[in-house]
PLY file of the C-alpha trace (Angstrom):
ply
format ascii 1.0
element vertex 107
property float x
property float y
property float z
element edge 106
property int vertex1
property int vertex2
end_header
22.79 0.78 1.30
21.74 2.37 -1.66
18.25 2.92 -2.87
17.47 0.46 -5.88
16.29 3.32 -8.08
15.43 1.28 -11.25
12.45 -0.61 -9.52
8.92 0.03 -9.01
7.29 0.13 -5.68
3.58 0.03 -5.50
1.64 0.60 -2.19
-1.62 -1.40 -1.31
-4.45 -2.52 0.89
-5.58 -6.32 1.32
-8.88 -6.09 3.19
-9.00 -9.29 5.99
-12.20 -11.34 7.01
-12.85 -9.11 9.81
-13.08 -6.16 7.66
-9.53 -5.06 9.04
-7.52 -3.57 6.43
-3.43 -3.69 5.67
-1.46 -1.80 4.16
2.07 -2.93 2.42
4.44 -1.59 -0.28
5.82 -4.51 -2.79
7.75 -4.74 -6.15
4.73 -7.05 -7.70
1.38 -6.20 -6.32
0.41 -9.71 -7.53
2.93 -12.01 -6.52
3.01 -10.52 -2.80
-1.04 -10.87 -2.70
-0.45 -14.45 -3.58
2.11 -14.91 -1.02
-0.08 -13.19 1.87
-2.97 -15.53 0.51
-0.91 -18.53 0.87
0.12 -17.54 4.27
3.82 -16.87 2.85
3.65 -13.38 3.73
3.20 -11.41 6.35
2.77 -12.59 9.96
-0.25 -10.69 10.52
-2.33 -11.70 7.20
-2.00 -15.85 8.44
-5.24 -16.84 9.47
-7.30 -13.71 8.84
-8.61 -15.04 5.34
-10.04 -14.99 2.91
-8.31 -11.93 1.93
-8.87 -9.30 -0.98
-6.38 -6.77 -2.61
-8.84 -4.05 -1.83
-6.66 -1.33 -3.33
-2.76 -0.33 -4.99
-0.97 2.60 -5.85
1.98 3.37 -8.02
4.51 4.27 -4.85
7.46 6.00 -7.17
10.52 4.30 -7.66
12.53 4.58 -4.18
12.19 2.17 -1.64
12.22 5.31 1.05
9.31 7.34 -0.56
7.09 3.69 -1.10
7.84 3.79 3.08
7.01 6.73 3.65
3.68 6.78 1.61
2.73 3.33 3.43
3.68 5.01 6.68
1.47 7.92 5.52
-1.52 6.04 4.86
-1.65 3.73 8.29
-1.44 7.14 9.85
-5.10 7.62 8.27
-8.36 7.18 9.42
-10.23 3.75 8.92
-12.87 5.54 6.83
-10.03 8.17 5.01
-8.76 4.36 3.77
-12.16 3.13 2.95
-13.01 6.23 0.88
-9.72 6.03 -0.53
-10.50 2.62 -1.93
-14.32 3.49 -3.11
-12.21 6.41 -4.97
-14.47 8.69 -3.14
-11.29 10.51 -2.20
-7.71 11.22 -3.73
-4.75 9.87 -2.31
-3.44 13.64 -2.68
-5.91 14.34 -0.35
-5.00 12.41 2.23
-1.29 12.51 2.23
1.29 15.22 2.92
2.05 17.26 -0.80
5.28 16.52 -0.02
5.02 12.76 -0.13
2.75 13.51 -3.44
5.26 15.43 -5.16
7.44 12.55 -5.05
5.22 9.94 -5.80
4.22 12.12 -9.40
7.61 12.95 -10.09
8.94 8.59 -9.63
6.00 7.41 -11.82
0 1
1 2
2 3
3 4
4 5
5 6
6 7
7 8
8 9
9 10
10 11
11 12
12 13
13 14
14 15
15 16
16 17
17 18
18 19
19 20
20 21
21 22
22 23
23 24
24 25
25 26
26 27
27 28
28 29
29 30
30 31
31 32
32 33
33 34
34 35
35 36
36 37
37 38
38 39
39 40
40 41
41 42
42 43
43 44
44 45
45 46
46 47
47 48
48 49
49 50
50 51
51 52
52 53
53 54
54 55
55 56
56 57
57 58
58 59
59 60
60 61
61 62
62 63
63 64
64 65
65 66
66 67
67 68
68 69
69 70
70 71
71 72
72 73
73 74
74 75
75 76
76 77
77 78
78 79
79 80
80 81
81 82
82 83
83 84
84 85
85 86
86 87
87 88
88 89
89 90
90 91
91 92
92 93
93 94
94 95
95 96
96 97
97 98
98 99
99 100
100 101
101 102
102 103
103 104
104 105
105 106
């Protein structure tokens, strides 16, 4: 299957109760925080409320390099993430320059 190379992919963090963070990539960073919050998303979100879009990226516009960021950033520490989201940190700085190359060159 083909990449869908005329949409947007955005990469995020919804911070649970517990103080646990996820990460997910999405197409509308609003409509897929709705759908975690109303326990229409993903599995691991139901129950864990109330949640908080804690942070979102552009991810480029290729399904494959929006994975491959979000793979990227779970691979990060818990604080890396949290100083990520404070802005304390880049997300250059925490991700291969590979994966930032492509990023820049989608958005």
């Amino acid at each position: 299957m083909a990449s869908d190379t005329s949409t947007h992919w955005s990469v995020y963090f919804v911070r649970m109760r517990s103080n646990r963070l996820y990460c997910g990539i999405t197409t509308d960073v609003e409509r897929r925080f709705k759908q975690h919050c109303t326990g229409t998303g993903a599995k691991a979100l139901k129950g864990q409320g109330p949640l908080v879009l804690a942070w979102f990226h552009p991810a480029g516009n290729d399904r494959s390099i929006a994975s491959k960021l979000e793979y990227s950033l779970k691979q990060i520490s818990k604080a890396q993430k949290e100083a990520l989201i404070c802005g304390e940190i880049a997300l250059k700085e925490v991700i291969s320059q590979e994966y930032y190359a492509q990023i820049t060159r989608a958005n």
